[in-house]
The first five atom37 places (N, CA, C, CB, O) and aatype in JSON, in Angstrom:
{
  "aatype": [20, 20, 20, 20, 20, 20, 20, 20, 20, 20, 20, 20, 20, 20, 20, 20, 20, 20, 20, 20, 20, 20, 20, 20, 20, 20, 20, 20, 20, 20, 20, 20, 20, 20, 20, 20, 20, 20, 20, 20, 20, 20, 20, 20, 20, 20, 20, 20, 20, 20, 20, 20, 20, 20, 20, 20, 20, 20, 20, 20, 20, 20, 20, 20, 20, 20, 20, 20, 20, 20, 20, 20, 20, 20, 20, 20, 20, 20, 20, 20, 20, 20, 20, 20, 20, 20, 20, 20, 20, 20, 20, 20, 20, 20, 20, 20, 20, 20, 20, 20, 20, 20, 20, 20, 20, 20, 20],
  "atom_mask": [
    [1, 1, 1, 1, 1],
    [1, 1, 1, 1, 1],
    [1, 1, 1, 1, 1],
    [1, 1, 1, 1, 1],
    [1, 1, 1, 1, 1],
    [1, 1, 1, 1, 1],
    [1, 1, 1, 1, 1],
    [1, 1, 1, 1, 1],
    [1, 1, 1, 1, 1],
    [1, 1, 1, 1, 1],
    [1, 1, 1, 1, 1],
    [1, 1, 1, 1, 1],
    [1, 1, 1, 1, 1],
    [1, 1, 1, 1, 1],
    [1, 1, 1, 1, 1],
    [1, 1, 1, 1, 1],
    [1, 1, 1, 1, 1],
    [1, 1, 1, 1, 1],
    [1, 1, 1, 1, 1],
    [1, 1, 1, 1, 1],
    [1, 1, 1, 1, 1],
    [1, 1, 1, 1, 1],
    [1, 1, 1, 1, 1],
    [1, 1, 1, 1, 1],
    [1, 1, 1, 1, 1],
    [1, 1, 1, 1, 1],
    [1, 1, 1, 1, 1],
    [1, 1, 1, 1, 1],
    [1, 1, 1, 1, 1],
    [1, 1, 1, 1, 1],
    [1, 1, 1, 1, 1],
    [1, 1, 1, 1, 1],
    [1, 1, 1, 1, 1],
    [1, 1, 1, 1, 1],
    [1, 1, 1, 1, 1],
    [1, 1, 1, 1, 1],
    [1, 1, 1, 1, 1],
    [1, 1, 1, 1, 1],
    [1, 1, 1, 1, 1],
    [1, 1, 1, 1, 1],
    [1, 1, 1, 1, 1],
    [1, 1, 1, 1, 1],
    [1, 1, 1, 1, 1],
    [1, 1, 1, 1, 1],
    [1, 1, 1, 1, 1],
    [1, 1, 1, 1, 1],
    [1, 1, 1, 1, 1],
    [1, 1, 1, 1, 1],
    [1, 1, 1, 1, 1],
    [1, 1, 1, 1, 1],
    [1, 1, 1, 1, 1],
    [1, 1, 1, 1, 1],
    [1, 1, 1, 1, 1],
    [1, 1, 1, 1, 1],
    [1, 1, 1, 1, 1],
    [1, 1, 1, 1, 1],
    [1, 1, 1, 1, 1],
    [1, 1, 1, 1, 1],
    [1, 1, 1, 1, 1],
    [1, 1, 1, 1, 1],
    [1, 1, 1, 1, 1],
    [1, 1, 1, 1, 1],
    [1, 1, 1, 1, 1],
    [1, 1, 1, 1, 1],
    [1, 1, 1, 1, 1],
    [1, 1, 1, 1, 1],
    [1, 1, 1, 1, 1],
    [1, 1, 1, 1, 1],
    [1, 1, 1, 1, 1],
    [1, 1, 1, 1, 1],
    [1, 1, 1, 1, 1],
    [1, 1, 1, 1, 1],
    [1, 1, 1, 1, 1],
    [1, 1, 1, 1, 1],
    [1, 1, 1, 1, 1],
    [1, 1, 1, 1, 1],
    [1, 1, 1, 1, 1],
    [1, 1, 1, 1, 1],
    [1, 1, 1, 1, 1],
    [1, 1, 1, 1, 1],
    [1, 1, 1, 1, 1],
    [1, 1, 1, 1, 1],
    [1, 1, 1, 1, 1],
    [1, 1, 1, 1, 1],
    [1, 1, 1, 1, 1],
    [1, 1, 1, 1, 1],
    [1, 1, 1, 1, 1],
    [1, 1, 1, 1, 1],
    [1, 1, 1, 1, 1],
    [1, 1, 1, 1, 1],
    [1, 1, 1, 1, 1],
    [1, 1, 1, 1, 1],
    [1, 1, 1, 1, 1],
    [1, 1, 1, 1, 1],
    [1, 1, 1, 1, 1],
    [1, 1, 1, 1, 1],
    [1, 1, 1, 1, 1],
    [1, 1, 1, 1, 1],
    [1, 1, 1, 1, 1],
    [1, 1, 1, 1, 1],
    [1, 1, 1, 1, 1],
    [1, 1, 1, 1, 1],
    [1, 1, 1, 1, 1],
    [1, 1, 1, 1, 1],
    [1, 1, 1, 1, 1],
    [1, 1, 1, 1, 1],
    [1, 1, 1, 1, 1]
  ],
  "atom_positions": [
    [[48.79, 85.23, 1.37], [49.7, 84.2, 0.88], [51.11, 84.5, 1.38], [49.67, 84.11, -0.67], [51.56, 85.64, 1.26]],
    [[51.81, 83.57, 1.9], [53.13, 83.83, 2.44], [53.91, 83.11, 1.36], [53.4, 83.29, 4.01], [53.67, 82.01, 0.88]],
    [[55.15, 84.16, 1.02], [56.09, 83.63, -0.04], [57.29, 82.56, 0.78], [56.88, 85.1, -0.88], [57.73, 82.62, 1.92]],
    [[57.47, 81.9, 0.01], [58.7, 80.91, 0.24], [60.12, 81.36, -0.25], [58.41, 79.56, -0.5], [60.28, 81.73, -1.41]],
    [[61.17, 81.31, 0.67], [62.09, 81.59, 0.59], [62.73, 80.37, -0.33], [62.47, 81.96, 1.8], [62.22, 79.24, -0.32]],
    [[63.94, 80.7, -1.17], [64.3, 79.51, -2.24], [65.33, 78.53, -1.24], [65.26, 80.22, -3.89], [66.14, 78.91, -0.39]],
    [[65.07, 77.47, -1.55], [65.84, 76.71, -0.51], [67.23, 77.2, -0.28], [65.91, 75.28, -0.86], [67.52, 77.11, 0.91]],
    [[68.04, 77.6, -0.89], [69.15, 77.66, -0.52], [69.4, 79.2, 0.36], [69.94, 77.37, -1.77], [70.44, 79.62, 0.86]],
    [[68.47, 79.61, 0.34], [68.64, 81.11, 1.22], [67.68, 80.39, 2.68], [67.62, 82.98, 0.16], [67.88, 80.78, 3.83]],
    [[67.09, 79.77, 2.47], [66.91, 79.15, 3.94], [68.16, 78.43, 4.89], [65.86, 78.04, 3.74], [68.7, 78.51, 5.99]],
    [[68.18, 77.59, 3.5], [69.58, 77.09, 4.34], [70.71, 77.89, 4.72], [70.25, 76.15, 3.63], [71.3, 77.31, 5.64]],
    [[71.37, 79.17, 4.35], [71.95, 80.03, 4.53], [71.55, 80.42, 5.89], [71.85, 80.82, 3.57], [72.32, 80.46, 6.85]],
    [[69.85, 80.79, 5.89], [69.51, 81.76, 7.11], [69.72, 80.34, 8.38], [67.48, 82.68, 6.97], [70.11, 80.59, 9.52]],
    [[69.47, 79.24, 8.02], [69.56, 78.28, 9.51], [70.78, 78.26, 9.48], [68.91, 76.69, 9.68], [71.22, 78.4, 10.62]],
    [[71.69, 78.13, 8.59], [73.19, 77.95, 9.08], [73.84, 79.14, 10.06], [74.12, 77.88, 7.71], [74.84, 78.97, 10.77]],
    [[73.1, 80.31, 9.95], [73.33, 81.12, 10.47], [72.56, 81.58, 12.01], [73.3, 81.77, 9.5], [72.27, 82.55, 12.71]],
    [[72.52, 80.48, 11.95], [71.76, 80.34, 13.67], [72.27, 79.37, 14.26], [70.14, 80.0, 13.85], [71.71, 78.28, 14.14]],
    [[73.64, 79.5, 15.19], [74.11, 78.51, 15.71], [73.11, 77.6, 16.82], [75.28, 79.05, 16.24], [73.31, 76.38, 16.87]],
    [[72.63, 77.87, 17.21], [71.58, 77.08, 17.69], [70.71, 75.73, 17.27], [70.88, 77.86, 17.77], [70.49, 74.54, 17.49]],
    [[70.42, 76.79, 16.56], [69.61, 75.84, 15.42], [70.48, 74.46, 15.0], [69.38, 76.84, 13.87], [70.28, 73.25, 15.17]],
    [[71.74, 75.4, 14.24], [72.57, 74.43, 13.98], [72.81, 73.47, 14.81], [73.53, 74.84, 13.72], [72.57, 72.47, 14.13]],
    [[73.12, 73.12, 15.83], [73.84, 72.48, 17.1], [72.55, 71.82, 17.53], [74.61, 73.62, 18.36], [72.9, 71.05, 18.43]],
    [[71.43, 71.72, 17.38], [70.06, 71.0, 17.37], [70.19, 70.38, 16.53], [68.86, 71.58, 17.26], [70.74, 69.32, 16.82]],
    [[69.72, 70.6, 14.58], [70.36, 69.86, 13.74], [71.36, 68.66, 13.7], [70.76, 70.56, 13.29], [71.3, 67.48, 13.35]],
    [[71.93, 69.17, 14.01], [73.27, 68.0, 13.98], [73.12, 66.86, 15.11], [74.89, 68.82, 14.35], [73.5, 65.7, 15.0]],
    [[72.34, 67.61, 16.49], [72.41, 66.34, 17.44], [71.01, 65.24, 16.92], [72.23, 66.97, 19.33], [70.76, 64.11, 17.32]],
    [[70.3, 66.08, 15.9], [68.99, 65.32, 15.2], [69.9, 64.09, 14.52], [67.94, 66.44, 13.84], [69.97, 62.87, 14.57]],
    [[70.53, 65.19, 13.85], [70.94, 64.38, 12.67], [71.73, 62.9, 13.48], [72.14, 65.45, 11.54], [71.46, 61.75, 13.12]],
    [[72.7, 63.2, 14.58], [73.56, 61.92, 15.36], [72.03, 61.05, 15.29], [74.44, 62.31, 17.41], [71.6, 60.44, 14.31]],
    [[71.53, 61.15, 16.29], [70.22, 60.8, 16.37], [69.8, 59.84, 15.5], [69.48, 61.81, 16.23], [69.83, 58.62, 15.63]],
    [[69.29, 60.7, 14.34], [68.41, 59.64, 13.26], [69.74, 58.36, 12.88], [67.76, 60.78, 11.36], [69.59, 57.14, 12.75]],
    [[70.91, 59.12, 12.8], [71.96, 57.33, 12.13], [72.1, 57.05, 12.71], [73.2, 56.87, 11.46], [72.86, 56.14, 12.4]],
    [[71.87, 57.01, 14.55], [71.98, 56.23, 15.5], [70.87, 54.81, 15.48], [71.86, 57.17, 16.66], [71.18, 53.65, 15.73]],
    [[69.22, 55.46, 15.03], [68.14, 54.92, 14.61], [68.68, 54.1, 13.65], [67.15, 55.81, 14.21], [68.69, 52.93, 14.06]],
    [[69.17, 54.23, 12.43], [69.54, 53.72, 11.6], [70.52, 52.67, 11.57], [69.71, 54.46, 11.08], [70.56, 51.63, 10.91]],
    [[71.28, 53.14, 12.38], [72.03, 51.54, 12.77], [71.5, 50.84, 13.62], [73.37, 51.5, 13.32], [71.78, 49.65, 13.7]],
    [[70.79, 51.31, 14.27], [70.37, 49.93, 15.61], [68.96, 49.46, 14.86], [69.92, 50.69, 17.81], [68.31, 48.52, 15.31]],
    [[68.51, 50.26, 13.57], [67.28, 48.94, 12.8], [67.98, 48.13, 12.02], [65.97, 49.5, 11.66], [67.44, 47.09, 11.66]],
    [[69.4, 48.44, 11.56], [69.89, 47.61, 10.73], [70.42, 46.62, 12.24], [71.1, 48.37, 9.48], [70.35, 45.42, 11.97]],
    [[70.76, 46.8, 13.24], [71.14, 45.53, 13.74], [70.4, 44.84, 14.22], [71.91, 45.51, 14.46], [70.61, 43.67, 14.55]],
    [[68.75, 45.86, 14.42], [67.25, 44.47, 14.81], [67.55, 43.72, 13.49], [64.98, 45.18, 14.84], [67.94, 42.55, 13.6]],
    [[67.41, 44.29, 12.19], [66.68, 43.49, 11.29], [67.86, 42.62, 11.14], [66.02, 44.18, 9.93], [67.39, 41.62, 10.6]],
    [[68.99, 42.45, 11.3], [70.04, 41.48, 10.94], [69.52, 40.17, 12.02], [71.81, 42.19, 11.26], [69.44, 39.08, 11.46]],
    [[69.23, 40.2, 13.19], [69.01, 39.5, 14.45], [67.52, 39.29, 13.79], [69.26, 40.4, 16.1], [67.41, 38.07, 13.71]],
    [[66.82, 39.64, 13.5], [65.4, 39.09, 12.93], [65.31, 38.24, 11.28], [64.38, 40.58, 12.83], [64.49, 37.35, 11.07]],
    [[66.13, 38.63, 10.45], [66.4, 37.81, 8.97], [66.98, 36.4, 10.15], [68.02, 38.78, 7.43], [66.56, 35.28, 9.87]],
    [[67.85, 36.52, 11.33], [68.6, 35.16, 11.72], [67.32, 34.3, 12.23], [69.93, 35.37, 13.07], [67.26, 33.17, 11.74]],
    [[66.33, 34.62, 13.09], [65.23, 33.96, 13.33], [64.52, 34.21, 12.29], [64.62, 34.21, 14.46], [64.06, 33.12, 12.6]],
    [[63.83, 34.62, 11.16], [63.39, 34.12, 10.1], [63.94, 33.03, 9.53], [63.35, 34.9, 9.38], [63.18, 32.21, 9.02]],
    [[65.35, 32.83, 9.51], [65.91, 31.52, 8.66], [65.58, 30.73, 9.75], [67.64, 31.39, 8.1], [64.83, 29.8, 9.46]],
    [[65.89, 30.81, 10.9], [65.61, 29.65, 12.18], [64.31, 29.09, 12.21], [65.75, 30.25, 13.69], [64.12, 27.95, 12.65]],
    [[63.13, 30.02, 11.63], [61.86, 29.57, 11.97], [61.1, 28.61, 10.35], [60.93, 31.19, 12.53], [60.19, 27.78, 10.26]],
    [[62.32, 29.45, 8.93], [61.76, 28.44, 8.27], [62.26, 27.1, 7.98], [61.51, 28.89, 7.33], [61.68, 26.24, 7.33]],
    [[63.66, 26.99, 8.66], [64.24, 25.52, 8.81], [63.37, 24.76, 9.85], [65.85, 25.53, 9.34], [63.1, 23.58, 9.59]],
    [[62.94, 25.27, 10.92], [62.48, 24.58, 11.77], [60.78, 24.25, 11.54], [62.87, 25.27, 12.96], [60.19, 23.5, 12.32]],
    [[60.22, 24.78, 10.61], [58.59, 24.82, 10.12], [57.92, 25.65, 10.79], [57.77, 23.56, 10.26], [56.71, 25.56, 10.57]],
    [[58.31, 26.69, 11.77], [57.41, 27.56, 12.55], [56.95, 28.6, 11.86], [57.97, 28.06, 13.68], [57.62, 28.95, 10.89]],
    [[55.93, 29.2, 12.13], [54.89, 30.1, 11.17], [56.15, 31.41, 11.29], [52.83, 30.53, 12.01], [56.97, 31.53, 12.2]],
    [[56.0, 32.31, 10.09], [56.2, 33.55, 10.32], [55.9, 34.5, 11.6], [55.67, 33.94, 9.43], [56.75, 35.13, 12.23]],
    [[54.58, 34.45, 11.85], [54.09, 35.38, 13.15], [53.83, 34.27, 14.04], [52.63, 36.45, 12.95], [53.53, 33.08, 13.95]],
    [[54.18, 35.51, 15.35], [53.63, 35.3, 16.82], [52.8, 36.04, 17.08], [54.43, 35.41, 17.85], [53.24, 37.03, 17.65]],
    [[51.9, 36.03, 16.95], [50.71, 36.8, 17.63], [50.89, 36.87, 18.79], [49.44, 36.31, 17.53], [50.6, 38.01, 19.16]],
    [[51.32, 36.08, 19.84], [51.5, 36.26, 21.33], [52.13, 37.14, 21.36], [52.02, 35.33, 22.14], [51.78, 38.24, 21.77]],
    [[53.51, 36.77, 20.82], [54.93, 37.89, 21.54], [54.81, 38.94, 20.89], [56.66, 37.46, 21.33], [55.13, 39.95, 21.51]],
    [[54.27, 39.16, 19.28], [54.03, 40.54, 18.77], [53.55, 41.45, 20.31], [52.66, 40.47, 17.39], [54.15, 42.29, 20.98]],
    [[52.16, 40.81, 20.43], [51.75, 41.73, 21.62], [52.06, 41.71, 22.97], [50.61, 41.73, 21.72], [51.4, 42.42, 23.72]],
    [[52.84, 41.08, 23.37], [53.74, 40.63, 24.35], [54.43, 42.31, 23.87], [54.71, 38.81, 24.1], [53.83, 43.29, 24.31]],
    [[55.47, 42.5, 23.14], [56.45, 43.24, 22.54], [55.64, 44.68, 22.91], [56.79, 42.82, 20.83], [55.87, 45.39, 23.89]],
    [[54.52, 44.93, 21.72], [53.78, 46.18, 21.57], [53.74, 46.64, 23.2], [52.16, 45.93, 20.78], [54.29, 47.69, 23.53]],
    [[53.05, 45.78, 24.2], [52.58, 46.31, 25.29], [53.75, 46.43, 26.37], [51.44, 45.51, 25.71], [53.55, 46.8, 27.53]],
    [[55.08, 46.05, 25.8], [56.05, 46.08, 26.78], [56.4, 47.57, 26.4], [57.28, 44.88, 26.71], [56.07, 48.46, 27.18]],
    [[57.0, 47.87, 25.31], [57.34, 49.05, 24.86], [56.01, 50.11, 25.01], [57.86, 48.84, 23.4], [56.34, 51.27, 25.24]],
    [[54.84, 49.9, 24.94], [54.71, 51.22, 25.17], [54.39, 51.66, 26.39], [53.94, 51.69, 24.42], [53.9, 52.77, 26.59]],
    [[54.72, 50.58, 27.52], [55.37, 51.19, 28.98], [56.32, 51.68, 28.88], [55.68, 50.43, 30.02], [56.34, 52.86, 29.24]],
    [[57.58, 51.09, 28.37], [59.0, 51.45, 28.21], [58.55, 52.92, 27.43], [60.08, 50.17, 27.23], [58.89, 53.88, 28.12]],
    [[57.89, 53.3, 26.21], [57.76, 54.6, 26.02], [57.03, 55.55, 27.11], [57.15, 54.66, 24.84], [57.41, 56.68, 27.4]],
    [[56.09, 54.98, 27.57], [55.31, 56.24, 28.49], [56.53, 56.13, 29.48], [53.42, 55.93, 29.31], [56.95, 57.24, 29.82]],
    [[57.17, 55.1, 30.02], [58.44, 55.9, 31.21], [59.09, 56.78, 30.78], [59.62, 55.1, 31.79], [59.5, 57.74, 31.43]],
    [[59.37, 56.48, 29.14], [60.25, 57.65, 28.89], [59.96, 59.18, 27.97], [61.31, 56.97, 28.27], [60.74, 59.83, 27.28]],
    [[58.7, 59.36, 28.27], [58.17, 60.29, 28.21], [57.76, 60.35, 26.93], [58.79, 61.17, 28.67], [57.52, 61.51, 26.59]],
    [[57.52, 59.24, 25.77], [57.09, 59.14, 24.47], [55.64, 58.8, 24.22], [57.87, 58.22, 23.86], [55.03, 58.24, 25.13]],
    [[55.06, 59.05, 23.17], [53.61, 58.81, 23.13], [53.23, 57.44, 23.26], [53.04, 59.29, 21.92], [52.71, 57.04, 22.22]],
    [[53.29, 56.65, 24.06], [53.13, 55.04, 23.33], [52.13, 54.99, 22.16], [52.5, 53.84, 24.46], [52.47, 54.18, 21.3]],
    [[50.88, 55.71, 21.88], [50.63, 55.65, 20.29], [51.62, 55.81, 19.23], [49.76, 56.61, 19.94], [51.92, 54.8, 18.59]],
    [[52.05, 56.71, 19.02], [53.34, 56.53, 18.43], [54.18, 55.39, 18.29], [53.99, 57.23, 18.92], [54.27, 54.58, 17.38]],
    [[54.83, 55.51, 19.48], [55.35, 53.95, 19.51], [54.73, 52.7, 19.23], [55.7, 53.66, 20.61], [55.63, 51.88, 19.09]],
    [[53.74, 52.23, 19.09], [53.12, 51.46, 18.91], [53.02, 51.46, 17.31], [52.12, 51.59, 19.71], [53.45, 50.58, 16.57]],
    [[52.37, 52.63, 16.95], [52.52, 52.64, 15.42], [53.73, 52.04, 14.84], [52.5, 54.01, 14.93], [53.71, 50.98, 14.22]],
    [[54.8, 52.74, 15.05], [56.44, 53.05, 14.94], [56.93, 50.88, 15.06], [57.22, 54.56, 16.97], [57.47, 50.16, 14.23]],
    [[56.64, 50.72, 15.84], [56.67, 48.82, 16.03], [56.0, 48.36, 15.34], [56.23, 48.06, 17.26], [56.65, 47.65, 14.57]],
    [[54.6, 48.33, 15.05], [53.43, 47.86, 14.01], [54.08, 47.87, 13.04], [52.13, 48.64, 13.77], [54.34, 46.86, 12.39]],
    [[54.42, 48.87, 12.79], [55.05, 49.0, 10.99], [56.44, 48.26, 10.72], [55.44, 50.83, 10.49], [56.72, 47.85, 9.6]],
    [[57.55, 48.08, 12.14], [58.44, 47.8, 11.84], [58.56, 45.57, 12.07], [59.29, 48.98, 12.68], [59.46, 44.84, 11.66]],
    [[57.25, 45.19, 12.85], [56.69, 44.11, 13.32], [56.04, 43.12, 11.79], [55.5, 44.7, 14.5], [56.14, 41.91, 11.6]],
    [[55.2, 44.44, 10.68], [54.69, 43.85, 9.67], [56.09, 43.81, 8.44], [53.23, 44.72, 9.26], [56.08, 42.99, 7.52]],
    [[56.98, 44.59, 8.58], [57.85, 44.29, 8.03], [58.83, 42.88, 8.2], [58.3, 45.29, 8.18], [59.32, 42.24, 7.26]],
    [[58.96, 42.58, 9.65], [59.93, 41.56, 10.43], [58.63, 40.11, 9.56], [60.0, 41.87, 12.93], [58.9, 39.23, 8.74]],
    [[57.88, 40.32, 9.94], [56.92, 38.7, 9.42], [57.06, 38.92, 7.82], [54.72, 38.58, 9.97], [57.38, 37.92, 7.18]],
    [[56.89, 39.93, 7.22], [56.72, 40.1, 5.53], [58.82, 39.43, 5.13], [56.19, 42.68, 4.93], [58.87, 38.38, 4.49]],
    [[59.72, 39.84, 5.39], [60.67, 38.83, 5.79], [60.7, 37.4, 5.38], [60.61, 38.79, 7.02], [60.95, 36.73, 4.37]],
    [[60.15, 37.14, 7.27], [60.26, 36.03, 7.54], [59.5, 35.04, 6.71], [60.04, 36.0, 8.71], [59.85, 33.86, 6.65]],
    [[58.14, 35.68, 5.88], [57.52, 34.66, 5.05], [58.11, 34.51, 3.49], [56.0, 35.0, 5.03], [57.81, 33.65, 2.66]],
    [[59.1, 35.69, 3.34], [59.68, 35.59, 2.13], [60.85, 34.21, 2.43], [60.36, 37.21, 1.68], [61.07, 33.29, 1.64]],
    [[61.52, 34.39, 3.85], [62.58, 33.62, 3.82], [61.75, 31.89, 3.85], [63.67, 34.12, 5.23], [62.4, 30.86, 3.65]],
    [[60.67, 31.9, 4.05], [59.97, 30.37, 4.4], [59.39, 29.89, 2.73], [58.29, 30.55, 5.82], [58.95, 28.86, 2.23]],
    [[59.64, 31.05, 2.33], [58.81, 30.74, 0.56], [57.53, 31.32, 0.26], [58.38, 29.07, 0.23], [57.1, 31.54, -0.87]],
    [[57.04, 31.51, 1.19], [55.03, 31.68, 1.15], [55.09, 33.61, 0.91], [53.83, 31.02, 3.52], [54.05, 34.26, 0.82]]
  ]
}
C-alpha cells in the first residue's frame, strides 16, 4: 500500500519544482484559453439557435454535424491529436449545441 502525501505537502513539494511549475501554469494559460474560445463557440451557436427557431428549421443537422466531426478529426490527426478523442470532445460539445437550440425553439 502506498501512503498519500496530505495535499498541501504535495503542493509544497510541486511548487518546489520549477519545472513542473512553469508546465502548470502554461496548462493552466491553456485550459482558460479553452474556456474562452467555448464561451465564444457557444455565444455564435445560442445566435443560430435563435436564427433557426425564428426561421422553423430543426435543431440538428445531421449533414454538417458530420460534415464538422470528419473535418476536425483531419484537422486533429494533422495536428498530432487523437481524432478519437476529438471526436468524442465535439460529440459532447455538438449534443450540447442541439440540446440549446431545442430549448431555444420550445421542444
Amino acid at each position: 500500500m502506498r501512503l498519500q502525501l496530505p495535499f498541501a505537502l504535495r503542493m509544497k513539494a510541486n511548487m518546489s519544482d520549477p519545472t513542473l511549475a512553469q508546465y502548470r501554469a502554461s496548462i493552466d494559460n491553456i485550459d482558460a484559453a479553452l474556456i474562452h474560445m467555448l464561451a465564444e463557440r457557444f455565444k455564435v451557436t445560442q445566435a443560430v439557435g435563435r436564427h433557426k427557431a425564428e426561421t422553423g428549421l430543426p435543431a440538428a443537422d445531421p449533414g454538417r454535424e458530420e460534415a464538422q466531426i470528419n473535418r476536425l478529426r483531419q484537422l486533429a490527426a494533422d495536428a498530432g491529436l487523437d481524432p478519437e478523442f476529438s471526436e468524442k470532445f465535439l460529440r459532447f460539445i455538438i449534443e450540447e449545441v442541439i440540446r440549446h437550440h431545442q430549448n431555444l425553439a420550445g421542444k
